[in-house]
C-alpha positions in Angstrom: 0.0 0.0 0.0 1.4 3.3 -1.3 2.3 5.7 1.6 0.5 9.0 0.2 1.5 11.6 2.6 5.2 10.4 2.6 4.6 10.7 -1.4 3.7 14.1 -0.6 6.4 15.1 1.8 9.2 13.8 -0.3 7.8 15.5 -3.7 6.9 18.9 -1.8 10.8 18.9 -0.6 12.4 17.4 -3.7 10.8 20.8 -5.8 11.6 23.1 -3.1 9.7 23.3 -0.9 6.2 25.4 -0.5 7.4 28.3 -1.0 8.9 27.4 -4.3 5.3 26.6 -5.4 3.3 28.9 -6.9 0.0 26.5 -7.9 -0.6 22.9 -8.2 -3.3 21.0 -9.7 -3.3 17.2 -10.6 -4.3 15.3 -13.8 -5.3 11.6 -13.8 -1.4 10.1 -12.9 0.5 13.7 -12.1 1.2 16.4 -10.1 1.2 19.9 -12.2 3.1 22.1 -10.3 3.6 26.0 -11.4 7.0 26.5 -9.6 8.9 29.9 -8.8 12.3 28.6 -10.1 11.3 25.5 -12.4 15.0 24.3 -12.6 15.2 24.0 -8.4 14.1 20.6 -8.8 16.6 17.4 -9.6 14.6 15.2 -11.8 16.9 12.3 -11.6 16.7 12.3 -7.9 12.9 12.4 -8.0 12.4 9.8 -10.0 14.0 7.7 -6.9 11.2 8.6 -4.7 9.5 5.8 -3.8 6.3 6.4 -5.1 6.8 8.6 -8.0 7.0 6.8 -11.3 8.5 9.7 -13.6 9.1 13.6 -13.9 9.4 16.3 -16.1 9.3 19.8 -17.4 6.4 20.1 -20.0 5.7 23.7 -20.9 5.7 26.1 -18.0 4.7 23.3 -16.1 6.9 20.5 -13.4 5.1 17.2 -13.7 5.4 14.6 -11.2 3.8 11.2 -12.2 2.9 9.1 -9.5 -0.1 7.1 -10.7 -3.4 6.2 -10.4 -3.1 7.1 -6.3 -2.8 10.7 -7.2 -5.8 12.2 -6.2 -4.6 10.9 -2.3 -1.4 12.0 -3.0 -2.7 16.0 -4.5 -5.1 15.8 -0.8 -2.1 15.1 0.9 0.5 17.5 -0.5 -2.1 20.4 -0.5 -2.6 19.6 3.4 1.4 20.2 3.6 1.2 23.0 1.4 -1.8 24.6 2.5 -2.6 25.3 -1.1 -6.0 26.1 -2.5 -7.2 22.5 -3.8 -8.4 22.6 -7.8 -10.7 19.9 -9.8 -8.7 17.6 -11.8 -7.3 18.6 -15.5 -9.0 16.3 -17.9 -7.2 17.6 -20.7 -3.6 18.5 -22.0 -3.2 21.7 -20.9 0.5 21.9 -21.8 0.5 21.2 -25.8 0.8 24.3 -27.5 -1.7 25.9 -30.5 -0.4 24.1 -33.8 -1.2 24.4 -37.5 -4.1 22.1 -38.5 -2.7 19.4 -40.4 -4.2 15.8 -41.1 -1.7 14.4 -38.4 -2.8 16.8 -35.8 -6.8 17.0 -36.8 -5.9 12.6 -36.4 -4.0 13.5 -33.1 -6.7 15.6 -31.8 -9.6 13.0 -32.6 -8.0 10.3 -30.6 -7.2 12.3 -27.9 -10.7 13.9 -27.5 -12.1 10.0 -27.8 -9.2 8.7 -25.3 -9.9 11.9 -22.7 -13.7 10.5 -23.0 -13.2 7.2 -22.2 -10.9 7.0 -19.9 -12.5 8.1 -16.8 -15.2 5.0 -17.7 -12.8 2.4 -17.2 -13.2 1.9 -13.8 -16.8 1.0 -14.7 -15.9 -1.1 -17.8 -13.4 -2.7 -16.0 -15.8 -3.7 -13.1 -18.9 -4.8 -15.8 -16.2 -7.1 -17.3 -15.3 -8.8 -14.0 -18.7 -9.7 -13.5 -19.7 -11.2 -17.0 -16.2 -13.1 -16.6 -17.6 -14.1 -13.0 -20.8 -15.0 -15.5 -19.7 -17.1 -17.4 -17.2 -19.0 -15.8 -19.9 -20.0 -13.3 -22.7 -20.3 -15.8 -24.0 -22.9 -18.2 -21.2 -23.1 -20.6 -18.3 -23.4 -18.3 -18.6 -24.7 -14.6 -22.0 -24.6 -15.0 -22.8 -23.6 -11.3 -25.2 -21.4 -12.7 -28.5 -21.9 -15.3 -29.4 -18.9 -17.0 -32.4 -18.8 -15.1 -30.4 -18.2 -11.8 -30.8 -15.1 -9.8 -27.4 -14.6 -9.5 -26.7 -15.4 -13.2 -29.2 -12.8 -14.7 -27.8 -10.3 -11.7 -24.4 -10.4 -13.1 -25.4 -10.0 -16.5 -27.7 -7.2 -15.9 -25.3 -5.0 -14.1 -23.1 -6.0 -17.1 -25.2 -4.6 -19.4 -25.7 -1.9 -17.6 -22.8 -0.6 -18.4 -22.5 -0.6 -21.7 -25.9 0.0 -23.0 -26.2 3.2 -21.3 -22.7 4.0 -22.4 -23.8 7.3 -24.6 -25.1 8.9 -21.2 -21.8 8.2 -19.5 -19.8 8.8 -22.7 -21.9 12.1 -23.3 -21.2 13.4 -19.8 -17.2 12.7 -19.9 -17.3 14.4 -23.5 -19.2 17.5 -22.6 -16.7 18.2 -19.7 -14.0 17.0 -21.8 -14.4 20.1 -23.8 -16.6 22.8 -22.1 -20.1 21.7 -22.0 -22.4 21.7 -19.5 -21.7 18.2 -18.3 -25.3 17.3 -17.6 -26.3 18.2 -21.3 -23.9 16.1 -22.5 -25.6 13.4 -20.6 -29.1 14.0 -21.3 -28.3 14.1 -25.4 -27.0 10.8 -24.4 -30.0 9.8 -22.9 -32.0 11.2 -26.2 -30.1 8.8 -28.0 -31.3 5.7 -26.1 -34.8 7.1 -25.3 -37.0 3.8 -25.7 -39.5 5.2 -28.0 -36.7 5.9 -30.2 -35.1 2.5 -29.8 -39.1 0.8 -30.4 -39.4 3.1 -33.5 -36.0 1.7 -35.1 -37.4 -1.9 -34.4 -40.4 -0.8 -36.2 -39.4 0.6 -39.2 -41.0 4.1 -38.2 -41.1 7.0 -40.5 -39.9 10.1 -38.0 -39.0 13.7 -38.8 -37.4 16.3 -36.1 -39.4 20.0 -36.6 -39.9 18.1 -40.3 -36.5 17.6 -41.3 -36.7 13.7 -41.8 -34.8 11.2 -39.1 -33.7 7.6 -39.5 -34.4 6.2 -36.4 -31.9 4.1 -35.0 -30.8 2.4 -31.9 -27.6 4.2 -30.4 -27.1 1.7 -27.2 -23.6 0.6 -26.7 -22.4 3.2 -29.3 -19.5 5.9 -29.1 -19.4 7.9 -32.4 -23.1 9.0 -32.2 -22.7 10.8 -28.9 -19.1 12.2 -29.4 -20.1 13.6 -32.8 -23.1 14.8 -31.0 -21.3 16.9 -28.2 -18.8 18.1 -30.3 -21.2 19.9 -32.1 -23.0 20.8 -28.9 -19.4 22.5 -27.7 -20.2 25.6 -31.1 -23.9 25.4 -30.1 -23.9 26.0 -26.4 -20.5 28.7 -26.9 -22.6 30.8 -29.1 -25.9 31.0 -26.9 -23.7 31.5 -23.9 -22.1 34.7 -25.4 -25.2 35.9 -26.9 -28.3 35.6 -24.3 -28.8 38.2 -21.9 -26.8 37.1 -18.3 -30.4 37.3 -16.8 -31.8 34.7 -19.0 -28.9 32.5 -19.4 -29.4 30.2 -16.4 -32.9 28.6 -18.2 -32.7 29.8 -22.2 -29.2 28.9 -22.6 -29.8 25.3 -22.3 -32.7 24.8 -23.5 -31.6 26.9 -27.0 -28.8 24.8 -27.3 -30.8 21.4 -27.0 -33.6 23.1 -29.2 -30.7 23.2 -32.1 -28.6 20.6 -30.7 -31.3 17.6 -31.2 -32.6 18.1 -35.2 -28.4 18.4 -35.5 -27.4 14.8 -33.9 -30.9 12.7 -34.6 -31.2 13.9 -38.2 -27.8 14.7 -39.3 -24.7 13.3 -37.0 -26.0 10.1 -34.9 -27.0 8.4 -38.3 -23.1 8.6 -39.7 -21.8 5.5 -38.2 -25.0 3.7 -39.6 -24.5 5.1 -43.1 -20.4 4.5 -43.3 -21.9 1.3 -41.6 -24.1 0.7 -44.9 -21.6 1.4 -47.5 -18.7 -0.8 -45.8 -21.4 -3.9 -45.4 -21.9 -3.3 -49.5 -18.5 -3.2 -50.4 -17.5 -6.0 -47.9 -20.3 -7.9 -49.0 -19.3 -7.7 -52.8 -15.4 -8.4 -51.9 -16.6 -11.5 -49.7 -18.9 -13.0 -52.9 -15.7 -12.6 -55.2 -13.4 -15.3 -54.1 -9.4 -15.5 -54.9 -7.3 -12.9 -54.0 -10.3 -10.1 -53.6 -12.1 -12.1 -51.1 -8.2 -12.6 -49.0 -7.9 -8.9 -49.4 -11.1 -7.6 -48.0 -11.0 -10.3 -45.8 -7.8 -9.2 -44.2 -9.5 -5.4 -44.3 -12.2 -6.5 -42.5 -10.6 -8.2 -39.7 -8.4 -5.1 -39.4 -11.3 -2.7 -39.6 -13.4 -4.8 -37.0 -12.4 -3.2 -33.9 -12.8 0.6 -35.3 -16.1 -0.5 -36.6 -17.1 -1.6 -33.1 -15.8 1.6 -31.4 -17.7 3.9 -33.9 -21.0 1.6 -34.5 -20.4 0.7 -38.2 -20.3 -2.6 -37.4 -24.0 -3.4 -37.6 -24.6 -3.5 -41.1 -21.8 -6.0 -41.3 -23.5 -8.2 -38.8 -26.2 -8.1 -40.2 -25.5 -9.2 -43.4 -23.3 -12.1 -41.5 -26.5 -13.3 -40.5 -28.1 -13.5 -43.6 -25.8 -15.1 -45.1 -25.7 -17.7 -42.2 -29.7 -18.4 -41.9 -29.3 -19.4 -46.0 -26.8 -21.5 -46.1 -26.0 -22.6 -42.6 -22.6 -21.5 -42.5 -20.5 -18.2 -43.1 -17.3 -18.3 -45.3 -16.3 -14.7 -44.6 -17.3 -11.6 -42.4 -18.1 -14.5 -39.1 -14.5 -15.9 -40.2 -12.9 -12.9 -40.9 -14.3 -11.1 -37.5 -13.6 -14.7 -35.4 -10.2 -15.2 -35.8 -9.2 -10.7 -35.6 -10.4 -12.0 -31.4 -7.3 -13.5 -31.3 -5.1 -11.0 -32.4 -6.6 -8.9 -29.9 -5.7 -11.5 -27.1 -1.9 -11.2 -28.9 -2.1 -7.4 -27.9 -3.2 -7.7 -24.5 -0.4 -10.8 -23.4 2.3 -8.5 -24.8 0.8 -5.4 -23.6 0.8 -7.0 -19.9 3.9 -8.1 -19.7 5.8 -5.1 -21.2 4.1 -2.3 -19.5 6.4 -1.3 -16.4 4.0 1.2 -14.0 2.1 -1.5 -11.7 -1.3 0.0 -11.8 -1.2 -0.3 -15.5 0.3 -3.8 -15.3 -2.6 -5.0 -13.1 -4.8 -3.1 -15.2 -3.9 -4.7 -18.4 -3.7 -8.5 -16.5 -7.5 -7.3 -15.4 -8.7 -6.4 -19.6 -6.7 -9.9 -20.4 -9.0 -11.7 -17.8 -11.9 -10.2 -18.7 -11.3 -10.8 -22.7 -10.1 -14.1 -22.5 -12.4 -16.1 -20.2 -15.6 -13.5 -20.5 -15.6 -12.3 -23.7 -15.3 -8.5 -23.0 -13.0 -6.7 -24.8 -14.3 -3.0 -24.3 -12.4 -2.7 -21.4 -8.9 -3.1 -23.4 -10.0 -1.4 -26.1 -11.1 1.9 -24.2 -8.8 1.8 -21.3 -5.2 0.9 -23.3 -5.6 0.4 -27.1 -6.8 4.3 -27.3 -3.7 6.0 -25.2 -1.3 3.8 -26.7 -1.7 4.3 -30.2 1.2 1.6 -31.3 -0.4 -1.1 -30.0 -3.7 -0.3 -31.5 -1.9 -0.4 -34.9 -0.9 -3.6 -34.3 -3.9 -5.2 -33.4 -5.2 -4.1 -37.1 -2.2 -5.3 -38.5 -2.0 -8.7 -36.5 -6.0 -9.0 -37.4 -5.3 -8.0 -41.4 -2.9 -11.4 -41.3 -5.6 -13.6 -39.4 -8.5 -12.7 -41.9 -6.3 -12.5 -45.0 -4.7 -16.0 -43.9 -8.6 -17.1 -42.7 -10.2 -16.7 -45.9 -7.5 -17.5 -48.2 -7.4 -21.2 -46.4 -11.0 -21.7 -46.8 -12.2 -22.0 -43.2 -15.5 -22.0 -42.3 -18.0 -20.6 -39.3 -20.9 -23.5 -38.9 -21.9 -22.1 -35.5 -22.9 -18.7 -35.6 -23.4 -16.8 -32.1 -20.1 -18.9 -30.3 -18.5 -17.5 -27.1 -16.3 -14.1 -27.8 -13.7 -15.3 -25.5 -11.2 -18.2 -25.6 -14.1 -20.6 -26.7 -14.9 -19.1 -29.8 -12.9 -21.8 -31.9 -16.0 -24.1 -31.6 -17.8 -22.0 -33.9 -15.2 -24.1 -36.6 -15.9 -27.2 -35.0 -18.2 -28.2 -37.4 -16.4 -28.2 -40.2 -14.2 -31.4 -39.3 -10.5 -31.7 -38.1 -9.2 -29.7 -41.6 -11.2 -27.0 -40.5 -10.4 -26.2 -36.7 -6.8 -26.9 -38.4 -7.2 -23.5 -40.9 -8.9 -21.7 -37.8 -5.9 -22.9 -36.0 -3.6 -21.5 -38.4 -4.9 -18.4 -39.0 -5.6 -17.3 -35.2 -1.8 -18.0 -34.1 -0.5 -16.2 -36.6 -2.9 -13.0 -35.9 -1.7 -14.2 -31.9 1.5 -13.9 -32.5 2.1 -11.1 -35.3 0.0 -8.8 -32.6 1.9 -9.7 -29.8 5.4 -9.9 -31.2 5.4 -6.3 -32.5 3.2 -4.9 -29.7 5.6 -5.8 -27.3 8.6 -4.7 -29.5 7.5 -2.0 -31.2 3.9 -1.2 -29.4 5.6 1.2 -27.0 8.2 4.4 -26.6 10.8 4.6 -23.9 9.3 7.7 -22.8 5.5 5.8 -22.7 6.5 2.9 -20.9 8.4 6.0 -18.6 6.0 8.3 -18.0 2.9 6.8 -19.4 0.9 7.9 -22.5 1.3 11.2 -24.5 -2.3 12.2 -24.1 -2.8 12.2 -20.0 0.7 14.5 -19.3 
């Protein structure tokens, strides 16, 4: 157990002392500290505290990582101190304005979708522990547990829970990711997942917003909808703000920006990630039908795609037509195969990604996704909490899944079981092809394994990550 307020005393001293500080505020692993004479401080010999896990000078600013513990340790040092506590920094105060070029607008992007996310993976994490808990004990494992069990339907309930109201959560951490009203951000979220909405998708139901004509859709479990959503909400709720009278701000204000802000994500933004979703099911669908090296190719592609699709909803489509192509024929040649065996790249990722990483909280972190992937078949929790702040190793889960779809499709294997387990068990879904078939499965998911694992854990990192953590929470 990490001593905080020794943490605290040591760091206070080691920068000078409190009346060398000027201000101090704390991010989600590190102390900020505005400092009278930055170069007071001995970086090498603060690095030795026990405790501390990096520093540096970023900016104006002296940084002290120390962890997931630092909220304790900030309470403890501003006791010390007696300085004026602050709220957290969600955001990279430090990087300076820069000229908008693709690799910035790209940059930008993933940092506004990390920043999001990442204060949800506590609850992702804990959602993923109990459908492990699920299914180890349930009916197709131990089988402690029917699926008519209390306990059984409890566990999957507050699973669910957590991911189908994921757009409230996600629209809540956005909005005070970048200067919205935090509760708007949440109740847009909630817009997105109303039932009637959800009931009017399942129906087919023609629906217009003040007459502008909406495809309604259901939006549970999705991330691009909402983000898209309060990113827009950030110009709406700005200009309103500026512009309505301080006496009439506290109720019109609000209410203006959702009067705008609603026709602009049901009718225009929500929908993207449904229409992208449209066009790749099309052209995937017209790769998968034309066999030799076109079907390898967008096989590979669609393995690699798979876990962007999931993160940004345009996955659907692809599923869907999956499906169809399953209740003809009994069997899927190509999107099940392609999607089946990009799992076990992901499982590369997260073996390499546990053993490599140094900080301990992230180590037991990543052990926690691996668990929770692997034996329950939730892989949100990587995803969010590690594959978004370290970009490297999400490239190499595409690449590792491009080579176990491409290899997949171009041995012929087969999905005769649609609907199989998403963790380790998922290989039955080639069981009934015969011996030949698990053998191509076989094949095809070690080499995605091993391709992920080997160059996450060789070239999935920086020095300076694996030092001070990732580039997006300093």
């Amino acid at each position: 157990m990490a001593d905080n307020k020794k943490i605290a005393a040591d760091v206070l001293e080691a920068v000078g002392g409190k009346e060398n500080v000027t201000f101090v505020a704390h991010c989600m692993t590190r102390l900020r500290f505005n400092l009278k004479d930055i170069d007071m401080p001995d970086i090498k010999e603060i690095k030795k505290i026990d405790g501390v896990l990096g520093a540096q000078i970023s900016g104006t600013q002296f940084q002290v990582i120390v962890g997931q513990n630092v909220p304790k340790v900030y309470d403890e040092l501003c006791k010390l101190g007696g300085f004026a506590k602050q709220d957290a920094i969600d955001e990279n105060l430090d990087t300076p304005k820069q000229k908008l070029t693709p690799k910035v607008i790209g940059n930008n992007i993933l940092n506004y979708l990390s920043s999001s996310m990442v204060p949800m993976i506590p609850v992702l994490m804990c959602a993923g522990l109990f459908k492990t808990v699920a299914v180890v004990l349930g009916p197709t494992m131990a089988g402690v547990l029917t699926e008519t069990s209390d306990l059984y339907v409890l566990m999957n309930m507050v699973y669910d829970a957590a991911f189908y109201f994921i757009p409230v959560y996600l629209g809540y951490n956005a909005a005070k990711n970048i200067g919205v009203t935090p509760v708007l951000g949440a109740f847009m979220g909630g817009i997105l997942i109303d039932p009637t909405m959800i009931q009017m998708a399942a129906n087919g139901v023609q629906f217009s917003v003040y007459g502008i004509p909406c495809v309604a859709a259901n939006y549970t479990k999705t991330v691009l909808p909402i983000l898209l959503s309060v990113w827009a909400m950030s110009y709406i709720e700005r200009f309103f703000r500026k512009y309505v009278p301080d006496t009439l701000s506290t109720v019109f204000a609000p209410f203006l920006t959702m009067v705008v802000a609603v026709p602009v994500s049901l009718c225009a933004l929500a929908p993207v990630g449904s229409w992208a979703g449209d066009a790749l099911a099309a052209g995937f669908e017209l790769l998968g039908t034309s066999g030799g090296v076109a079907a390898i190719i967008g096989g590979g592609i669609l393995a690699g795609l798979w876990c962007p699709m999931i993160i940004t909803g345009m996955h659907v489509a692809v599923v869907m037509i999956a499906i169809a192509n399953y209740m003809t024929v009994g069997s899927d040649g190509f999107v099940l195969v392609a999607t089946g065996v990009s799992l076990w790249a992901t499982f590369g990722c997260e073996v390499a990604t546990w053993l490599k990483l140094r900080d301990k909280d992230e180590k037991n972190m990543a052990f926690g996704y691996l668990v929770a992937n692997i034996v329950g078949g939730v892989g949100e929790p990587f995803i969010y909490g590690m594959m978004l702040r370290y970009r490297r190793v999400f490239v190499w889960k595409i690449i590792g899944s491009f080579v176990a779809g491409a290899l997949a499709i171009a041995l012929g294997a087969t999905v005769y079981t649609a609907g199989a387990a998403s963790n380790f068990l998922e290989f039955l879904a080639f069981a009934g092809g015969g011996t030949q078939n698990l053998i191509n499965f076989g094949i095809a998911a070690a080499a995605g394994f091993l391709v992920s694992a080997l160059g996450t854990y060789f070239l999935g990192f920086t020095e300076d990550e694996l030092e001070n953590g990732p580039v997006s929470e300093r």
